[in-house]
LUMLUM-600734 format. One line per 5 residues: number of its first residue (from 1); their letters; for each residue x, z, y of N, C-alpha, C. Coordinates in pm, whole numbers. Atoms other than C-alpha are relative to their C-alpha. Example, Ala and Ser with C-alpha at 12.3 -4.5 7.8 and 13.67 -1.06 7.14 Angstrom:
<nodes>
1> AS> 89/0/-119/1230/780/-450/90/0/120 ~ -82/-6/-119/1367/714/-106/-77/73/109
</nodes>
This chain:
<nodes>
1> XXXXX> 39/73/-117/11781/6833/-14086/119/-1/98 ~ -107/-12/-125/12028/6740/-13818/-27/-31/96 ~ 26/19/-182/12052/6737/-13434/-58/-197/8 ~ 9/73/-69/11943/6431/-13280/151/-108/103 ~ -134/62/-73/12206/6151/-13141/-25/12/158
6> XXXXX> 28/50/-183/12279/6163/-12766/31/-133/-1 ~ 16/122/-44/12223/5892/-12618/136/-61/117 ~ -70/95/-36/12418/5628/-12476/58/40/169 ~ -4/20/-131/12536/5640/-12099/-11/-164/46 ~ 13/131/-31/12410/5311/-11983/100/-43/151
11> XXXXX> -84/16/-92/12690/5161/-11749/-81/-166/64 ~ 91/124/-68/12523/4866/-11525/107/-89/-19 ~ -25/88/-9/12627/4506/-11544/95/-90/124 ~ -21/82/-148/12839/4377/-11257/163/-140/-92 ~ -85/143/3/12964/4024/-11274/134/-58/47
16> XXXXX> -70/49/-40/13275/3895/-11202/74/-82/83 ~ -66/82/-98/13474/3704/-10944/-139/-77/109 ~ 97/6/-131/13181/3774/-10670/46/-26/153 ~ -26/-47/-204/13189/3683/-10294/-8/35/46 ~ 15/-138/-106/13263/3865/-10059/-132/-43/59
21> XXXXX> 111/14/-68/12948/3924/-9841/15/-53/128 ~ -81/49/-140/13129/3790/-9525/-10/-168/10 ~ -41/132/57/13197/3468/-9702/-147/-78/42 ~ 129/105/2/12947/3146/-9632/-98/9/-87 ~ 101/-13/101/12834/3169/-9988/-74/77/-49
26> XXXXX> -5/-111/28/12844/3508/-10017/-151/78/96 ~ 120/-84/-65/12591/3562/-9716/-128/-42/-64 ~ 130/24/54/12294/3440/-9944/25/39/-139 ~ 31/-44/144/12402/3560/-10291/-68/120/-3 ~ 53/-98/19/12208/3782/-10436/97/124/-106
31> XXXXX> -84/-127/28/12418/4103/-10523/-110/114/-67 ~ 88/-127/59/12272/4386/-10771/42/97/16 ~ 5/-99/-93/12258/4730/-10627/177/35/-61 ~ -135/-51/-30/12609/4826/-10765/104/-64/-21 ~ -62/91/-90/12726/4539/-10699/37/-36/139
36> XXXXX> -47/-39/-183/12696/4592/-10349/76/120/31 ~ -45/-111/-3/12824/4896/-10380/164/79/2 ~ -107/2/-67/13146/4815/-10336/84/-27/153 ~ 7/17/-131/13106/4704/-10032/-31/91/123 ~ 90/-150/-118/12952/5014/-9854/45/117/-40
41> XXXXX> -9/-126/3/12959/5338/-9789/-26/81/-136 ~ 123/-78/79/12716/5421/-10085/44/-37/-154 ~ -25/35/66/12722/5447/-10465/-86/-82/-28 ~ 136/51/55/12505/5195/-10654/-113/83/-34 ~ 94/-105/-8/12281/5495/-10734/-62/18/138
46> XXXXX> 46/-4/-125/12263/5547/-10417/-61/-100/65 ~ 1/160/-11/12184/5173/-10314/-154/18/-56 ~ 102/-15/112/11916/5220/-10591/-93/57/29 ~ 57/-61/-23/11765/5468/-10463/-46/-33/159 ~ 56/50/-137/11729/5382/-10077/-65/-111/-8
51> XXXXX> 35/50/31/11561/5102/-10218/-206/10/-17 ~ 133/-69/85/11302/5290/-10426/-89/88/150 ~ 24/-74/-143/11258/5467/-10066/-82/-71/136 ~ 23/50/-156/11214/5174/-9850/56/14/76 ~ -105/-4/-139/11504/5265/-9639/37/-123/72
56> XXXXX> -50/157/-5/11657/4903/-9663/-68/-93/-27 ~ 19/69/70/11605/4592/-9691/93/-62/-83 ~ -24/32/124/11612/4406/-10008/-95/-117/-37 ~ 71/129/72/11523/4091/-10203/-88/41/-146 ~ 72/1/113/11218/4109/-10473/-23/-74/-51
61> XXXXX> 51/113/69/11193/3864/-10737/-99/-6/-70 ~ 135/-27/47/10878/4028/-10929/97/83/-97 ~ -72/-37/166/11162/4151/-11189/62/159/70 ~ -107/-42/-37/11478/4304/-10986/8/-5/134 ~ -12/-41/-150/11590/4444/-10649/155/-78/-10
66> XXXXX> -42/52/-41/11849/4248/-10481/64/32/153 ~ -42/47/-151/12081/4250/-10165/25/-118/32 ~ -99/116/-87/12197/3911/-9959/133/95/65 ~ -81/-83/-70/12522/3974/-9823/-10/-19/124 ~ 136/-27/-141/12320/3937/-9478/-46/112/0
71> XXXXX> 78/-82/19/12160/4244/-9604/75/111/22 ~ -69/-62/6/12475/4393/-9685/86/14/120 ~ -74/32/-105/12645/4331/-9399/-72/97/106 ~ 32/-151/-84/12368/4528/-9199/-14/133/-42 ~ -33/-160/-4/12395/4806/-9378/77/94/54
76> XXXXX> -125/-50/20/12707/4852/-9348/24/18/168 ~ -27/-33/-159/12712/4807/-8955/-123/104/71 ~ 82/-94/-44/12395/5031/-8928/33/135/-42 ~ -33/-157/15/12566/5337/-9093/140/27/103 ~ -123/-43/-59/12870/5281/-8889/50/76/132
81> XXXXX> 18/-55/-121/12985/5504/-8636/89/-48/100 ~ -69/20/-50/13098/5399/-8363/91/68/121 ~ -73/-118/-32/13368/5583/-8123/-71/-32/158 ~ 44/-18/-96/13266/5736/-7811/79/0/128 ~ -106/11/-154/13346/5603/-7452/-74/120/110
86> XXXX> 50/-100/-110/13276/5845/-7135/-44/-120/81 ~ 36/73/-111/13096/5667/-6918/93/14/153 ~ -73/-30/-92/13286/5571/-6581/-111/91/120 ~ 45/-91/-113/13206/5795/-6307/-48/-96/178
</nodes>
């Protein structure tokens, strides 16, 4: 009898010569989680998971989760920090 095969590492799908999320076209494509994930802070796992959470929003087609780069765009300015002024006196 012999061991059992390990299994595969499944590496996700990301498409090629995508728009930026900035871009006209780009603010309505739909981007898959680590696909966006170049864009942000976060890995696609991560992406994936704030998802599964409800943290973000996200586009549902009945199938697959989805960003707009609208979507992406606020992420990315809602994790950002911004630097601190002193208020004038």
């Amino acid at each position: 009898m012999t061991a059992p095969q390990a299994t595969r590492k499944r590496e996700p799908k990301i498409r090629e010569n995508l728009p930026g999320p900035q871009t006209p076209e780009g603010l309505l494509f739909h981007y898959r989680p680590h696909e966006a994930a170049q864009w942000t802070p976060f890995t696609g796992r991560t992406i994936s998971d704030m998802i599964a959470r409800r943290e973000i929003d996200y586009v549902f087609n009945g199938r697959d989760n989805y960003l707009t780069g609208a979507q992406i765009i606020a992420l990315v300015e809602r994790y950002t920090v911004k630097p601190f002024v002193a208020p004038a006196a």
